[in-house]
N, C-alpha and C positions, 0 to 999 in steps of 0.2 A: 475313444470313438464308440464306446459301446453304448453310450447316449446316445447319439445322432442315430445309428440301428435302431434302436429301441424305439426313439421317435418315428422314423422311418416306417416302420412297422406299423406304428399307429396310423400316423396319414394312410399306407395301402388299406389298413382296416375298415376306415370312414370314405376311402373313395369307392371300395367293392360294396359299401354297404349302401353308398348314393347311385353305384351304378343299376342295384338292384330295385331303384326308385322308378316305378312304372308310371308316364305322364299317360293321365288319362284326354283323351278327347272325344269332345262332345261334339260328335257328329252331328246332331240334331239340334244343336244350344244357338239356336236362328229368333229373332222377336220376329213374328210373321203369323198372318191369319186371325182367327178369332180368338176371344179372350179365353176360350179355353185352351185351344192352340198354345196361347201365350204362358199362360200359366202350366202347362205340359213342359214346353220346353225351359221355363224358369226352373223347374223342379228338377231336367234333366241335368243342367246346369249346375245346381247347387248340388245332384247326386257327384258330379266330375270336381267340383269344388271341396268337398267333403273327403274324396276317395284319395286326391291328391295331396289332402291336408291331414288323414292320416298317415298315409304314405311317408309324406317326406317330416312330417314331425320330430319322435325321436334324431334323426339324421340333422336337422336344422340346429334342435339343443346343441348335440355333439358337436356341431361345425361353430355354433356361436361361443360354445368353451374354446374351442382347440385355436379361436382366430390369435387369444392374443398367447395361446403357446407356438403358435407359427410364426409369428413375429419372433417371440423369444428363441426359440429355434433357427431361424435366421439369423439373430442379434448372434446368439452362439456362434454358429458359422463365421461369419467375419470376425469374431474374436480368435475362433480357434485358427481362421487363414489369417490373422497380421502374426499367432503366434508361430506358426511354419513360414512366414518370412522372415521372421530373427531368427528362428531356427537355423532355415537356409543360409541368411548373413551368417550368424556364427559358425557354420559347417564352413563359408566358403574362406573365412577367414582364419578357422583352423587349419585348412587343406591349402592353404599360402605360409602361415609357418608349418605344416607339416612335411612341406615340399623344403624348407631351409635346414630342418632336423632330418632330412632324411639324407639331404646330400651329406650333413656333418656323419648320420651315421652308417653310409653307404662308405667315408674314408677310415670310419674305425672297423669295419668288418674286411674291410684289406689289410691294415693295421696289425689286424687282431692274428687273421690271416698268417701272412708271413710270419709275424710271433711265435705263433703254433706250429706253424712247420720250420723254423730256422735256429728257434731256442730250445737250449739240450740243458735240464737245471741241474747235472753234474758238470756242466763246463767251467761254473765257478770254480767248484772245491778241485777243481784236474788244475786248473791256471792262477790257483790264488794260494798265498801262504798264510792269510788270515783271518780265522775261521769266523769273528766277525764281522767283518767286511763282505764274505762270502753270505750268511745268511741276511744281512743286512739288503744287499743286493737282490738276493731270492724272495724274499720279503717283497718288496718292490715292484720288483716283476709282477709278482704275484696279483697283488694291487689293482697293477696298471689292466693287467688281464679281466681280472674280477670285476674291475669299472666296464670297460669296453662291452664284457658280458651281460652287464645288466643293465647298460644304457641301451645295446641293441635292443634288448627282452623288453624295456622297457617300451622302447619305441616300437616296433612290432606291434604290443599288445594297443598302443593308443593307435596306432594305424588300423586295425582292425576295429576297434571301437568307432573309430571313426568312418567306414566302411558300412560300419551297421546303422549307424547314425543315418548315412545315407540312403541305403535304401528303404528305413522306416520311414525317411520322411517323403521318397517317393510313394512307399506305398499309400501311406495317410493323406497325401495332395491326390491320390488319384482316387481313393477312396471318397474325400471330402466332396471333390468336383464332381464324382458319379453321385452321389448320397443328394448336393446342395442341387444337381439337373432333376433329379428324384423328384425330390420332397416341392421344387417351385413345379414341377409338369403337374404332380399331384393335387397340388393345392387350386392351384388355377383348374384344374377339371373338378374338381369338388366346386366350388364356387360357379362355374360354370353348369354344374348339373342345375345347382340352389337357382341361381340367376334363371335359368329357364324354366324351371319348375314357380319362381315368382313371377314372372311374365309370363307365364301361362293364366295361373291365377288373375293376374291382372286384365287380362283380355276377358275371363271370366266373368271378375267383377263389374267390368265395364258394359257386360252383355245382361248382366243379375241388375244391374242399375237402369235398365231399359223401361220406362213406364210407360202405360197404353197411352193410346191418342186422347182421352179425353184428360190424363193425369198431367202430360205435356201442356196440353190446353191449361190448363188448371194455374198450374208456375207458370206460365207466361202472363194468365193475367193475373197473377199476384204481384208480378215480378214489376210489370205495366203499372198496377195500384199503387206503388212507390214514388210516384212520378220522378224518378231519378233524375236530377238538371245533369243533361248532354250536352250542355254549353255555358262558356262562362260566367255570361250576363245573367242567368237567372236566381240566382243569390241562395241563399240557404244553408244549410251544415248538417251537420250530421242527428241523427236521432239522440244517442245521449254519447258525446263526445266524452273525453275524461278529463277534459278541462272547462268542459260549460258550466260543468256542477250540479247537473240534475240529478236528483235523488231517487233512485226507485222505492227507497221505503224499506227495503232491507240488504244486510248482509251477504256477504260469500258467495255473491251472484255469480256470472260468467258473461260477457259480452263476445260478439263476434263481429269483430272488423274487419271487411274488404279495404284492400288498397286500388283503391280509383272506382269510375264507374264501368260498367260491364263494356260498352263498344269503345274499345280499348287501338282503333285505327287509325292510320294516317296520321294528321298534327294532333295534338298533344297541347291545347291551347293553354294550358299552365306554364307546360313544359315551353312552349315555344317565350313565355315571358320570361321564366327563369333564365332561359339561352340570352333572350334580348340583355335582361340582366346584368349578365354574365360577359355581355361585350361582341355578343353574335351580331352577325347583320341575315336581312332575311333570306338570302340567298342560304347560306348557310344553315341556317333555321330549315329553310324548306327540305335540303339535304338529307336532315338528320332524321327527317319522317317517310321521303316517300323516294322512291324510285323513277328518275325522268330524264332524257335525256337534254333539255336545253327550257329556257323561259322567254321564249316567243311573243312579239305583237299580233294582237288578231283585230280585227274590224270591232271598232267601240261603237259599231252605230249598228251592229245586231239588236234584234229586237226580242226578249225573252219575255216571254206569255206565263204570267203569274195566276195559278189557281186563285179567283176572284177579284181577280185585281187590273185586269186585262192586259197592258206589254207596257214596256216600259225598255229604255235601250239599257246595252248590256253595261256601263257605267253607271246610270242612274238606278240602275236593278241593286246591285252589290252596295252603292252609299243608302239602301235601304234595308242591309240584312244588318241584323241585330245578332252578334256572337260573344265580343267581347269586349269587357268594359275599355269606358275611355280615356280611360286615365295609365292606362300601361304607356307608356310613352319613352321607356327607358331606348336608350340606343339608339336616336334617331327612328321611333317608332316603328322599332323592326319585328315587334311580335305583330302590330296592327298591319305592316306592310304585309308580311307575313300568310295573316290571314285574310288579307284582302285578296293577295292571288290565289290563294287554295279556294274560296269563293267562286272566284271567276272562272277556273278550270274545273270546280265543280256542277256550274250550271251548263256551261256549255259541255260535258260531257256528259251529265243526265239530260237534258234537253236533245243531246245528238243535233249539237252546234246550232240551236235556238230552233231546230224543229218542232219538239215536244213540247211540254210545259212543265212548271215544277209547282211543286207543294210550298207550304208556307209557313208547316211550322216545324219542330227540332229530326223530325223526320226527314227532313231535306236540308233546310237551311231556314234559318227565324228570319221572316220577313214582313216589314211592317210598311201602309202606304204612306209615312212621312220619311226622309229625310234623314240619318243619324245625327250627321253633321260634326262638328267640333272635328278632332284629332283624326278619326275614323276617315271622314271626308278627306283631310290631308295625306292620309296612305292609301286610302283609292286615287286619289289623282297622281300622286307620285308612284304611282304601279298602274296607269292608265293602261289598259288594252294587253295589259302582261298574264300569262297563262303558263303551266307548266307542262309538259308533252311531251310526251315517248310514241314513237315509232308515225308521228307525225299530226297524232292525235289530242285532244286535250285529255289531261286524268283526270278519273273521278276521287278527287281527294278528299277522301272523308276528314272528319276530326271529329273532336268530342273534348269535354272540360277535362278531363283530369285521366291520365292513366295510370296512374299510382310508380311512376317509375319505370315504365316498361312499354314498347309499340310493339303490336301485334299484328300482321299480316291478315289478310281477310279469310288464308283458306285454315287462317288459324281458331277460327271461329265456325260453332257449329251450323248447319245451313247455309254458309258463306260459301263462294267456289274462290278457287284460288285467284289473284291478281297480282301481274309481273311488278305492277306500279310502288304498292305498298310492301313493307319490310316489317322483319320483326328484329328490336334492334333492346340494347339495356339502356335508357333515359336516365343516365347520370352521369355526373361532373364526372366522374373516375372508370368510367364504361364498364365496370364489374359491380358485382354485390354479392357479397359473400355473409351477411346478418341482417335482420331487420334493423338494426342500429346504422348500416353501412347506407340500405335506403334512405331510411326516415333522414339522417345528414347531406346523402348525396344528389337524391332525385331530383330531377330541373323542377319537377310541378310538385314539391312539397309547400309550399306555401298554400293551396288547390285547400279551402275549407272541406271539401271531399277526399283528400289525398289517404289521408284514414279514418275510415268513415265505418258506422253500425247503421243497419236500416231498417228502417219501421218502429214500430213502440204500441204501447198499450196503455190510455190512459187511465188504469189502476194503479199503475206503477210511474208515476213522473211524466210520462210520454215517452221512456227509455224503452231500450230495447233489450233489456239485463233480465237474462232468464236465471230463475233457482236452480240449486245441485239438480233438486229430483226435477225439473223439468227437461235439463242436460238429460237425466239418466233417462228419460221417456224416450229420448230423439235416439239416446244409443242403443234403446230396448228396440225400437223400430226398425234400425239397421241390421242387428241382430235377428229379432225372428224373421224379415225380408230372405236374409241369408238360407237360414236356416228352412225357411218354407215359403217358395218362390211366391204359392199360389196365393200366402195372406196379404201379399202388396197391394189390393186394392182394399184393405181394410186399414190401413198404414197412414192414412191423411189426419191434418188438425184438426181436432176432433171439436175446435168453436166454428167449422161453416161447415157446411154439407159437402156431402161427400161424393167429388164426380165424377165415380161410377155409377151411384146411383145405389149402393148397398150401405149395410153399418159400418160406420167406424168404430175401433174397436181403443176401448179407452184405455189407459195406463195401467189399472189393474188387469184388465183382461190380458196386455200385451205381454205384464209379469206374471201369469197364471198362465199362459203358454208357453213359457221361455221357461219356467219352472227356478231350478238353481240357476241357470245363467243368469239370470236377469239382476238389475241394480237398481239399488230400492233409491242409490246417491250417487253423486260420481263428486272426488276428492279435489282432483287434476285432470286436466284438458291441454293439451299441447300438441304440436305442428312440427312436422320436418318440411322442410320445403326445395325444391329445387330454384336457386337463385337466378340463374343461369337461364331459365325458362320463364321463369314466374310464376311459380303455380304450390300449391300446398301439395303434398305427395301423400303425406302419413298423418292421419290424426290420431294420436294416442291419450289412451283414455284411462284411468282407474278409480275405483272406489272401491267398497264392501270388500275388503281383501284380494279383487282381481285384478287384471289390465287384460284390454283388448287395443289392438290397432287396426283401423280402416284405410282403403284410399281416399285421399283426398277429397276427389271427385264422388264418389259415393256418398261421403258422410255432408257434402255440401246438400246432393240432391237428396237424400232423404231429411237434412236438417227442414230445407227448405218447404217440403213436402208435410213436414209435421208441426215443425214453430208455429206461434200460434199468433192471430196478427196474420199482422202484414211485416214481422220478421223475419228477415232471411241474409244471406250471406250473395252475393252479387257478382264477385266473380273469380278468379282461378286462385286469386293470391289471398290469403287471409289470415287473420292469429286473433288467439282466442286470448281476452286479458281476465282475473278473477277479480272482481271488487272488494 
């Protein structure tokens, strides 16, 4: 046991040393007011970011060594409790034959007893005439005594052995049990300290990653210049796929692929074919996206008032929106059924049941003033005047082409407000995903020529989107000195369009001429941890030039995005980075 002590000791050593981890807060780390405002409180920010990352440092090392001696440490534990239950077995099985040797020699100490007090070893040679037979006799006796004396001694001394036995192995279970509540209360508060001290950080990083309104501006219309297809019918693929074979022209690039497109809500028109596929009908289909309590008739002879186009009743409206192709047809046309009622519950509750009007192009719903016709036309009329509704209303059932495997709720999305109707839900055959291998196989909308997808390109380079080591290492240098000095984030943009703030951007050398040694001239490897379960990248970890650094997710997107040059960028939560 003087191991598990010795352990023991150590865990109390690393939990006093985390308890003396002082989480800092930044009282003042708010995005608000003017840009100097802004860059004041980035900077107080990164001072609470810096203060907590020296702080809890050493203590993190120490905790990411001791993790797998506390498994081991455990692993011990249960070796050493299966061997105090043989132990116990064989105590309890010696203390059943000790109990049969004791009664044999509980009858020799009576025995032995009367012996010693009723045999007189002159009464031989008083009663006998033959002085061999007298000591032959004596002899004997003698024997018989000498056995009985040292069978008792004998037994005795293993009865007390046995007694010791026992209370060692009390003391040692009660020791083990106090030691193993120890060492797990310990550990889970260390871990606990670490866990909150990285979600601190994390809330940090998410307030350091805050860019002014005109930088905001900026990625959305970059994001806009993609012209991302939000619906199936509009065909295309991706910038440089790993299977189209575009060439950028050189080696040891790095790509960065999103899984689906960014409005990742309600149907899942991939996904809803794959379901069809797969033997769904549309009821069910509809199910698996949105939240509603029943699929209703409502009046086909509403009249919905089409921006330019002037009304049109609510059946002939819907056999003129263009979503998804005509040829899905699997199922008895249950992804076309499908989307024809999300359609219809879509216009009547943006119109507020044909009051309003609606738009016309992927903004609302793609609508054209002919006709679809074909297949399209037979799952609007076989879902004539059907709507989907909760709480007695129609939903606004969004969709989009492709969600990469995953449906996302609205208040799941930034600037979104929450909605009861939509869910966030995992999009696959086997309702978990545990590796991007588990997606890429299981997802309903992998078939989705966007399903993994890189965007934007440079026609230097093929029209791909495969950036070099040192242009990697430019985007990690800009997250870095960001970090490290709140106030140069508005010099931090791609430094091929202008910059809007309205100041310099500051070029790749300059970014490694402020970052001094930190900075990386190349980066080797580019990898993702991701939470499955969510869908979103957590951790991008990075190394080259003898370092490693790891970012959040969400950071290292919005500065990629911020700096890549082009119109490349990464699109939404979920992504992995491949090396060519």
């Amino acid at each position: 046991m003087k191991f598990l002590r010795g352990f023991g000791v150590a865990i109390l050593i690393l939990f006093l040393a985390f308890s003396g981890v002082t989480l800092v807060r930044a009282q003042e780390c708010q995005i608000s007011g003017d840009d100097f405002s802004i860059a004041d409180r980035i900077a107080k920010c990164e001072q609470a970011w810096n203060n907590i990352t020296a702080a809890e440092k050493p203590h993190l090392d120490a905790l990411q060594k001791m993790e797998s001696d506390i498994a081991a440490f455990q692993a011990r534990i249960q070796v050493i409790g299966g061997n105090l239950v043989k132990e116990e077995a064989s105590i309890a099985l010696e203390e059943k034959q000790m109990s049969q040797l004791l009664e044999l020699t509980y009858k020799r100490v009576g025995t032995l007893y009367r012996r010693t007090i009723t045999y007189n070893p002159l009464l031989p040679f008083l009663t006998s005439t033959n002085v061999g037979t007298v000591l032959r006799a004596f002899t004997y006796q003698q024997a018989v005594i000498n056995d009985d004396k040292k069978s008792i001694a004998q037994t005795a001394i293993a009865l007390q052995d046995l007694e010791d036995r026992k209370a060692k192995l009390v003391k040692e279970r009660n020791t083990l049990t106090a030691l193993k509540a120890d060492t797990d209360e310990r550990a889970v508060s260390v871990r606990k300290l670490v866990a909150g001290a990285e979600a601190y950080k994390s809330q940090l990083s998410g307030i350091i990653a805050q860019l002014s309104a005109r930088q905001q501006q900026y990625l959305a219309q970059k994001l806009a210049g993609l012209n991302i297809p939000l619906f199936a019918l509009s065909g295309g693929g991706c910038s440089s796929d790993l299977t189209n074979g575009k060439n950028p022209g050189f080696s040891g690039g790095f790509g960065f692929f999103t899984y689906g497109v960014p409005n990742r809500v309600g149907l899942n028109q991939y996904g809803a074919w794959g379901r069809a596929k797969a033997g769904q009908d549309y009821d069910t289909i509809l199910r698996a996206y949105y939240n509603f309590d029943s699929i209703d008739s409502v009046d086909t002879g509403m009249q919905i008032k089409v921006d330019g186009y002037g009304s049109f009743s609510l059946e002939d409206y819907v056999k003129r929106v263009y979503e998804v192709p005509d040829s899905w047809t699997d199922h008895d046309l249950a992804a076309l059924k499908a989307q024809a009622v999300a359609v219809r519950s879509y216009v009547l509750a943006y119109t507020n049941n044909a009051q309003g009007s609606i738009c016309t192009t992927q903004q609302c719903q793609v609508f054209q003033p002919n006709p679809k016709g074909g297949n399209w036309e037979q799952a609007v009329n076989a879902t004539a005047g059907k709507v989907m509704k909760q709480g007695g209303q129609p939903i606004k059932a969004f969709f989009s082409s492709t969600h990469g495997g995953y449906v996302y709720s609205t208040g799941d999305l930034q600037g979104w407000s929450s909605t009861s109707y939509t869910k966030r839900a995992v999009d696959t055959t086997s309702g978990s995903v545990g590796s991007f291998a588990d997606l890429k196989s299981t997802a309903y909308d992998r078939d989705s020529p966007w399903f993994y997808c890189d965007w934007g390109g440079r026609s230097q380079y093929g029209g791909t989107a495969w950036l070099k080591p040192e242009e990697v290492a430019d985007i990690v240098n800009v997250l870095l000195l960001a970090k490290q000095d709140g106030s140069a984030q508005q010099h931090l943009t791609q430094t091929d369009k202008p910059n809007p703030d309205g100041v310099d951007t500051w070029d790749a050398s300059t970014v490694r001429s402020k970052l001094g040694s930190l900075a990386y001239n190349s980066v080797s490897s580019v990898s993702v941890g991701a939470d499955f379960g969510a869908g979103k990248v957590t951790t991008v970890n990075v190394s080259g030039d003898g370092k490693s650094n790891s970012f959040d997710g969400n950071d290292f997107k919005t500065y990629f995005n911020l700096r890549a040059p082009a119109n490349i960028q990464i699109v939404g939560p979920l992504y992995n980075i491949e090396r060519k």
